[in-house]
C-alpha positions in Angstrom: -4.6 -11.6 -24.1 -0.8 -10.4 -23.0 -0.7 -8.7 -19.7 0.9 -5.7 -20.0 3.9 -4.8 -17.6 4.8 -1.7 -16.9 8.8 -0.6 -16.2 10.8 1.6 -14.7 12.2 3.4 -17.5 15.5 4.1 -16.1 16.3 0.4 -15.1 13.8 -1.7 -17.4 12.4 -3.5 -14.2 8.8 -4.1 -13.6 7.1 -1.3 -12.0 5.4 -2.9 -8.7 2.5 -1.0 -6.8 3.0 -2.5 -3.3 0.1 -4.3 -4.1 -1.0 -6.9 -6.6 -2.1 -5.8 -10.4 -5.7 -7.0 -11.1 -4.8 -9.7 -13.3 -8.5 -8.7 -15.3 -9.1 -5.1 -16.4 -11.3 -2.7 -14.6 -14.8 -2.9 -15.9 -14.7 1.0 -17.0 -12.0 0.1 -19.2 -13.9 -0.7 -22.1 -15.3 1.3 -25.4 -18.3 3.6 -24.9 -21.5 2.0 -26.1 -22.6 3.7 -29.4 -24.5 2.6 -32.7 -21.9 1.4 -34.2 -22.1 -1.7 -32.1 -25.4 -2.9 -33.6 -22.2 -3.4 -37.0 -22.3 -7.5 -37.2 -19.2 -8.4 -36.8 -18.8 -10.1 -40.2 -19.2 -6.4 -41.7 -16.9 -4.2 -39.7 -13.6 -5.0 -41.3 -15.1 -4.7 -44.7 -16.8 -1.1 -43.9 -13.8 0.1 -42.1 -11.2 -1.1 -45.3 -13.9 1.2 -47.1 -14.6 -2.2 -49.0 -18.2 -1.2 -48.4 -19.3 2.4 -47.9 -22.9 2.0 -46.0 -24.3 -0.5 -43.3 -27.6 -0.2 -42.4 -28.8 -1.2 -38.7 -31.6 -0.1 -36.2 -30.6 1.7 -33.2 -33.3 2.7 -30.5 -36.0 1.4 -32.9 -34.6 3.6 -35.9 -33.0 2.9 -38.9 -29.3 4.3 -39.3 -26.8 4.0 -41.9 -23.0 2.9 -40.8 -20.2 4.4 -42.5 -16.4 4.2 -42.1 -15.4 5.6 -38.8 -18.1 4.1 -37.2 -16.7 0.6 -38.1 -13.3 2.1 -37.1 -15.0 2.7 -33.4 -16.2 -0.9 -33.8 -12.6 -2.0 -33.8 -12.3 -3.3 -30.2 -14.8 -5.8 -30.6 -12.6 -7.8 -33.0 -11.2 -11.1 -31.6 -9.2 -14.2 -33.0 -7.4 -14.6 -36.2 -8.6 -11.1 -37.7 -7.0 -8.9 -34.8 -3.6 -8.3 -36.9 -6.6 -6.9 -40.2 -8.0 -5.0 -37.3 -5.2 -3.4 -35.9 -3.5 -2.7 -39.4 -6.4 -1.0 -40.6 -7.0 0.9 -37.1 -3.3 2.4 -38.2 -4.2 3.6 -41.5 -6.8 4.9 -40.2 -4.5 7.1 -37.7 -2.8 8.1 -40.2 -5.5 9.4 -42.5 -5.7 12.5 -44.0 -9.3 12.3 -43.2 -10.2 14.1 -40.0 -13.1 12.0 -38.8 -11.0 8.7 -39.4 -8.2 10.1 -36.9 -10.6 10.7 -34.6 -12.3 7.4 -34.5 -9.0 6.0 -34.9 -8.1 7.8 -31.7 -11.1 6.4 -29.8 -10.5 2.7 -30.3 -6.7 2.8 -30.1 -6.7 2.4 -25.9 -8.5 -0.8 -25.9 -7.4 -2.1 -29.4 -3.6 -1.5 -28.0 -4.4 -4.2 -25.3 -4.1 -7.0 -27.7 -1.2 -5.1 -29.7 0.3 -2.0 -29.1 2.6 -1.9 -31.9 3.5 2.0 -33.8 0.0 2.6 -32.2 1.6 5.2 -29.4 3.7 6.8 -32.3 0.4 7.5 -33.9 -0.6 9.3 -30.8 2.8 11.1 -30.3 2.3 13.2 -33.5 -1.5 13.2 -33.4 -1.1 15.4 -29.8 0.1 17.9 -32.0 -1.9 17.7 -35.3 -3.0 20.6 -37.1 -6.9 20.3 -36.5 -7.9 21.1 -33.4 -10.7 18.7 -33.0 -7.8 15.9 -33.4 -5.7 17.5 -30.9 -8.6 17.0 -28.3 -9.3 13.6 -29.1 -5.5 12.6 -28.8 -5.5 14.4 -25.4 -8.3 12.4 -23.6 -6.5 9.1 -25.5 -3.4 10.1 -23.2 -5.7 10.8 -20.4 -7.2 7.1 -21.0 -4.1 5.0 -22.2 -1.5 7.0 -19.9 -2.9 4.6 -16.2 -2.8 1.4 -18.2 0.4 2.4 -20.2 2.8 4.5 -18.2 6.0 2.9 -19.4 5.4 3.3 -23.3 3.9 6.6 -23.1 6.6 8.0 -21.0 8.1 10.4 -23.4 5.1 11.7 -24.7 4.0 12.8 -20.8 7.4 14.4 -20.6 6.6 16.9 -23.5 3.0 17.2 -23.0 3.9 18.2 -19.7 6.2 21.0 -20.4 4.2 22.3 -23.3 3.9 25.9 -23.7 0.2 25.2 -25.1 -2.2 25.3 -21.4 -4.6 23.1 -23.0 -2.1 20.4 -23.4 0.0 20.9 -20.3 -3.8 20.7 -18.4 -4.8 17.6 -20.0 -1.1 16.3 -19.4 -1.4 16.6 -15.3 -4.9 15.5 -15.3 -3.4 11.7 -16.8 -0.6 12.8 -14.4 -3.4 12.3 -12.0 -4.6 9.0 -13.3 -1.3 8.1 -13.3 -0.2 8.5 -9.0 -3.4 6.2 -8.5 -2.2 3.0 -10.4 1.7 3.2 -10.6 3.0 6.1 -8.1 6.5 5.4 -8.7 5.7 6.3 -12.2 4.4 9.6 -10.9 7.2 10.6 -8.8 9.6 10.1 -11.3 7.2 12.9 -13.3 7.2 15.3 -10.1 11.1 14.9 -9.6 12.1 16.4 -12.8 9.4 18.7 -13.2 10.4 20.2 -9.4 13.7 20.5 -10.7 12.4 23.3 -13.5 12.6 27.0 -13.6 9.4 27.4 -14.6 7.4 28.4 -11.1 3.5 27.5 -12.5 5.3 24.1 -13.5 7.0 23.3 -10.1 3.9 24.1 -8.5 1.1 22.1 -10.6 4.0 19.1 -10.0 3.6 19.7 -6.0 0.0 19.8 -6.1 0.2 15.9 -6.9 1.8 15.3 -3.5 -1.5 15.2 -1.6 -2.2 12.3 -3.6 0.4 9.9 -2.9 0.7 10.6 0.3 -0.2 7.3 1.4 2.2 5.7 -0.9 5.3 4.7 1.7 8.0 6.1 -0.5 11.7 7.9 0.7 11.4 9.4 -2.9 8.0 10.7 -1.9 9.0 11.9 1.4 12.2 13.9 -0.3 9.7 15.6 -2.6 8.0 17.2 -0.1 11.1 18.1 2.1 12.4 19.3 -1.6 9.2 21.4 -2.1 8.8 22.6 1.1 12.1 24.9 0.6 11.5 25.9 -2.9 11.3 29.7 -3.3 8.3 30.0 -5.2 5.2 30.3 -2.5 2.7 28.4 -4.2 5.1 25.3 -4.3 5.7 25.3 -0.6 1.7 26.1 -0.1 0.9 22.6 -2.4 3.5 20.8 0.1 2.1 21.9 3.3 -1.4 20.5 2.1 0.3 17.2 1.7 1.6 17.0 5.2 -1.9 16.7 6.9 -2.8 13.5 4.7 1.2 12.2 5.0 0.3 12.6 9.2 -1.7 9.8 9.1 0.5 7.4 6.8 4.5 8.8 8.2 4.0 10.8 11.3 7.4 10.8 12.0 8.7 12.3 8.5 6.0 14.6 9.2 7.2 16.0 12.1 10.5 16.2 10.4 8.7 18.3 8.0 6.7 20.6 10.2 10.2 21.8 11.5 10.2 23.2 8.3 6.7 24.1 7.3 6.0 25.6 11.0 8.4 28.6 10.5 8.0 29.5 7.1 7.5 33.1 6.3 3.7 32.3 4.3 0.8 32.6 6.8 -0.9 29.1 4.1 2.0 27.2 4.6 2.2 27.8 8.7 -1.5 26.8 9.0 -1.7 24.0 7.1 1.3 22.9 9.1 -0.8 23.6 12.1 -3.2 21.6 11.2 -1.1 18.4 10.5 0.4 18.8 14.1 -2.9 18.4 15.3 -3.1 14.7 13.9 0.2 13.8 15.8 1.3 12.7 18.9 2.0 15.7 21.3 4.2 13.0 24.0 7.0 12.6 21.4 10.4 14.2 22.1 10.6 15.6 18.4 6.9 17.4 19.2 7.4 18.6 22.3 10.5 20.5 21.1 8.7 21.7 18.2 5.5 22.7 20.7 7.5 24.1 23.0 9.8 26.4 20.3 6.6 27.4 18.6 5.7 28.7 22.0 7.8 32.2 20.9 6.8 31.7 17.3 6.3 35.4 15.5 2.5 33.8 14.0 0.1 34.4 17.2 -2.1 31.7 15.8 0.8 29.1 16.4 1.9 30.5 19.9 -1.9 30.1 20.7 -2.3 27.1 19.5 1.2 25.4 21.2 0.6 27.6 24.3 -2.7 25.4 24.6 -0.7 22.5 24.4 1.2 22.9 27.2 -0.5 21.0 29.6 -0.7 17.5 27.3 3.2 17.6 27.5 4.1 19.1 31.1 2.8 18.7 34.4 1.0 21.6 36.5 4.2 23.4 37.9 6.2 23.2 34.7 2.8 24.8 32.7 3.1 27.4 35.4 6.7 28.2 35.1 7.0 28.7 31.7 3.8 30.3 31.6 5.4 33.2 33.8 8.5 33.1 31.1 6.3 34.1 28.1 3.9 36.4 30.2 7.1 38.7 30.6 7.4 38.7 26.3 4.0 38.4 25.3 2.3 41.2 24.0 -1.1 40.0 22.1 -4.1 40.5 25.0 -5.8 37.3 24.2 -2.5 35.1 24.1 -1.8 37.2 27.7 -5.0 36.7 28.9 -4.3 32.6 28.7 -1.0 32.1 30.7 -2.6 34.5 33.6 -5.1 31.5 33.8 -2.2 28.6 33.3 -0.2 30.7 35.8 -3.1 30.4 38.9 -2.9 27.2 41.0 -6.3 26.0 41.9 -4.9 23.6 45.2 -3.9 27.5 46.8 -5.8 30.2 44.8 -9.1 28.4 43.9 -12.2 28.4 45.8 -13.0 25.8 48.7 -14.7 23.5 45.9 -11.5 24.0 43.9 -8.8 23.0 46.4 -11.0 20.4 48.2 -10.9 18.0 44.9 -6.9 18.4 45.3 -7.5 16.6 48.4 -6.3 13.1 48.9 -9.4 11.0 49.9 -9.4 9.6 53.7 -7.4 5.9 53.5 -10.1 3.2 53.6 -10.1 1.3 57.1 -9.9 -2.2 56.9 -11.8 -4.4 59.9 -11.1 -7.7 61.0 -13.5 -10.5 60.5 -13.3 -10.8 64.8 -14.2 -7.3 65.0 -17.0 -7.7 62.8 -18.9 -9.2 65.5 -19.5 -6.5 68.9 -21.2 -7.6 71.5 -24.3 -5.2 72.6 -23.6 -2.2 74.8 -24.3 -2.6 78.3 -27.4 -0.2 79.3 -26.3 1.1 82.9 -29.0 1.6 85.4 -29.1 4.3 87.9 -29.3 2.7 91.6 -32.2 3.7 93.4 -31.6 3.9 97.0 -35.2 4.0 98.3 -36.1 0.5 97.1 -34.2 -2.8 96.9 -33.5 -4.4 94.1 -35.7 -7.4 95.3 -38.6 -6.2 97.7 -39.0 -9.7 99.2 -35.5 -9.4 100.4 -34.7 -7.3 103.6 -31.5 -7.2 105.1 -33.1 -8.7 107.9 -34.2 -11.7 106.2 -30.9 -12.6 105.1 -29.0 -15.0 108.0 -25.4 -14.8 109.1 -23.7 -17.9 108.8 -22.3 -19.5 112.4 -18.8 -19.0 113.4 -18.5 -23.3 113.1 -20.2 -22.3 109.4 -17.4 -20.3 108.2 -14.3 -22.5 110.5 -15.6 -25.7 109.1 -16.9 -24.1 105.6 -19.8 -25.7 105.4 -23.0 -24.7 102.9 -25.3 -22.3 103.9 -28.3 -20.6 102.6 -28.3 -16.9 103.0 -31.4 -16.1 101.2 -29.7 -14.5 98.4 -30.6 -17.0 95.3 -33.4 -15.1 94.0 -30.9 -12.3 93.5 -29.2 -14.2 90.8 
């Protein structure tokens, strides 16, 4: 089986995702299970040539009779050297004056073009537009199918389906448009960059409603879109562009803040708060946010003064708050919005209660001790002296002798009765 490889129509390179394509297709991919699949496979060339008109099987424990377009659904399952009878016959079948063969043509043509893909996407060009209506549904959800897998071949016919004045088709057209920003975004803003550039307002803004969805494609293309759609003058264009900027703050939060400085003072109440909400998801300590917190401040919209007034105290300290505080008091004229800076405006270290200026405090320095110090000797007790009684009853002062005069000259030892004092 050939790998298809989508290109960039305007260069012919491959297309690349930013990530690897699944070399094996995605398991939804594949033909609806129906009856006609119980069709041996030695019999479904013959019944779809109209070689034979009946088939009999059992589905579900019933007997049921085959007939041509159910072969033609049976298609897809036809591998090896009959593929080219298979694919030629799926063609006349496309191009059958027979309703219910255009139809089933149009069913197996997604998975049969895997193999070959050959004047099958003509077939589907002109079928978009065929006469029965039936058809014409049939062909659409073939573009929703085939568009993901095939967004290089089918290129032109998105561009008209896109800009067609019937709503069924123009619907059906974005919702492959959809399908189409999952598995090749480049693909998709190449759509959104000339339908943007239309007169048509409804157009322009079904194209920005796709933004939200590639927002966490990394793309300069993607981020000029939104800067593009953000100053278009039809409302619901800038409204689809502000939703994309809270999803893009997550991915690029510095193009989004380039963007809020756009989306924050539009003159649409939508577009402001959806603005709002993205600045909520970005750093408030950047210099680009703090200038946009602190013009939004004196924005016109209360709910953005209230919401950067709130702010305040992430991105300046205590006295600054207060300052400017007193600044936008003297302007201000919404209660509520007043009734917050007269509380930024109060310090608590001078105008708060005791608990309130005691945890402004600094805590008592820590005293450190000295291992020597550690170690204090016990305090000394001090008696009072009684002067009745000695300290020693068996000592009198008359008991204790005088030493000699030839004592004291010579300085020899003498007992003065005192040793049982010490």
């Amino acid at each position: 089986m050939r790998e298809y490889i989508a290109r960039d129509p305007k260069t012919g390179k491959p297309l690349h995702a930013g990530r690897k394509r699944r070399k094996h297709l995605d398991l939804a991919y594949k033909p609806a299970e129906g009856v006609w699949d119980k069709i041996p496979l030695d019999r479904i060339l013959p019944l779809a040539r109209g070689d034979i008109e009946l088939e009999q099987v059992i589905w579900l424990d019933k007997e049921r009779l085959m007939r041509q377009p159910d072969a033609i659904r049976a298609l897809p399952r036809i591998r090896g050297s009959n593929q080219l009878e298979a694919h030629a016959v799926l063609e006349t079948a496309l191009g059958s004056l027979d309703t219910r063969l255009r139809i089933a043509g149009l069913s197996s043509l997604p998975y049969c073009a895997l193999l070959n893909t050959e004047n099958l996407f003509e077939h589907l060009h002109e079928l978009l537009e065929d006469i029965d209506s039936d058809v014409q549904k049939a062909a659409q959800q073939c573009l929703i199918t085939v568009a993901p897998v095939f967004p290089s071949v089918t290129e032109e016919t998105m561009r008209r389906e896109l800009r067609s004045e019937d709503k069924a088709r123009r619907k059906s057209a974005f919702t492959a448009l959809k399908q189409v920003a999952g598995s090749w975004p480049e693909v998709a803003e190449l759509h959104i960059d000339e339908l943007i550039r239309e007169e048509d307002g409804e157009l322009r803004g079904m194209a920005a409603a796709l933004l939200s969805r590639l927002a966490k494609h990394k793309s300069a293309t993607l981020w000029d879109l939104i800067g593009w759609c953000l100053q278009d003058e039809a409302v619901i264009v800038r409204r689809h562009a502000a939703r994309a900027l809270i999803p893009l703050a997550d991915h690029a939060p510095k193009v989004t803040q380039i963007a809020l400085e756009i989306a924050f003072f539009d003159d649409d109440e939508a577009v402001r708060t959806s603005a709002l909400k993205a600045s909520q998801k970005l750093d408030p300590n950047s210099f680009r946010m703090q200038r946009l917190i602190t013009d939004g401040t004196r924005h016109p919209d209360s709910n953005i003064r209230t919401s950067c007034i709130k702010m305040l105290p992430v991105i300046m300290v205590d006295a600054e708050v207060r300052i400017l505080a007193t600044e936008l008091l003297q302007q201000e004229t919404n209660s509520d919005i007043r009734t917050l800076l007269e509380e930024m405006m109060v310090d608590d270290s001078l105008e708060g209660t005791e608990a309130e200026k005691n945890a402004y405090l600094a805590p008592a320095e820590k005293v450190e001790m000295d291992e020597g110090s550690m170690a204090l000797p016990p305090p000394v007790v001090m008696q009072a002296e009684k002067k009745d009684e000695p300290e020693n009853p068996s000592i009198t002062p008359d008991s204790i002798r005088r030493p000699s005069q030839d004592e004291i000259f010579y300085g020899e030892d003498f007992d003065d009765g005192t040793d049982d004092l010490v």
